[in-house]
N, C-alpha and C positions, 0 to 999 in steps of 0.2 A: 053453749055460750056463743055460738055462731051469732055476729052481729048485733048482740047484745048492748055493745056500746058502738053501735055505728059503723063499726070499723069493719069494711069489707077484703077479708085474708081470703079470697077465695084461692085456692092452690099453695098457698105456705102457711098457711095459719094453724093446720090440725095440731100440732106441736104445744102451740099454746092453749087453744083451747082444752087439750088433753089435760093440764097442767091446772087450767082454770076450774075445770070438772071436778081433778083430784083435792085443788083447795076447796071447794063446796064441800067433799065429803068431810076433810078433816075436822073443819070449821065445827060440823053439825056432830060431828063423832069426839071431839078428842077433847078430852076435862083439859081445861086451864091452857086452852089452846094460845097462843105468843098473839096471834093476830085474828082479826074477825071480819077480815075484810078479804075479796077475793084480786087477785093483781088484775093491772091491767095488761095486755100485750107491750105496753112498751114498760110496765112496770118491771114485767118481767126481763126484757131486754136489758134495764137499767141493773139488775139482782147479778146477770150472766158478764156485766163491761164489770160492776164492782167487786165480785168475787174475780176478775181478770183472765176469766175464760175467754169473753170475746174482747176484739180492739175496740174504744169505742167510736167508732165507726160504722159501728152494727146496733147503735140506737136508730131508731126510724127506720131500720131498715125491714126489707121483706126474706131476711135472710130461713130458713126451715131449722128447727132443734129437735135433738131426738131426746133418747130416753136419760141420757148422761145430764143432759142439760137440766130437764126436768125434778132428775135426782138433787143438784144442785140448787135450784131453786125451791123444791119445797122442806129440804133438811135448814137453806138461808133462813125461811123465813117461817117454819111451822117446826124447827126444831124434829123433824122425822128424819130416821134412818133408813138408808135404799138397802142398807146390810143384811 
């Protein structure tokens, strides 16, 4: 998903990207999937301020997520358990 939508994350992006990948699969894998669409990086950032993970202050930003984040966003919005 690297610059797919224009947006050059080069050095803090893997995180999303990682995330954007894992929605591709579920999309294509999972019966009666919540959503069919794959987020954007700031989609994502907007899923991490509304669940109150981050301040929001960390929309727009270049800030890096790991794997906790990720869990958070695709159980948000694809209903999947990290468990």
């Amino acid at each position: 998903h690297y610059k797919c939508d224009g947006k050059d994350d080069c050095g803090w992006g893997c995180g999303y990207r990682t995330i954007q990948t894992l929605c591709s699969w579920i999309i294509k894998t999972k019966e009666n999937c919540s959503s069919k669409t794959v987020p954007s990086i700031n989609q994502i950032q907007e899923v991490l301020v509304d669940l109150e993970d981050k301040p929001p202050s960390f929309n727009q930003s270049h800030q890096w997520i790991g794997t906790c984040e990720a869990a958070m966003v695709l159980s948000q919005l694809y209903d999947v358990s990290s468990i």
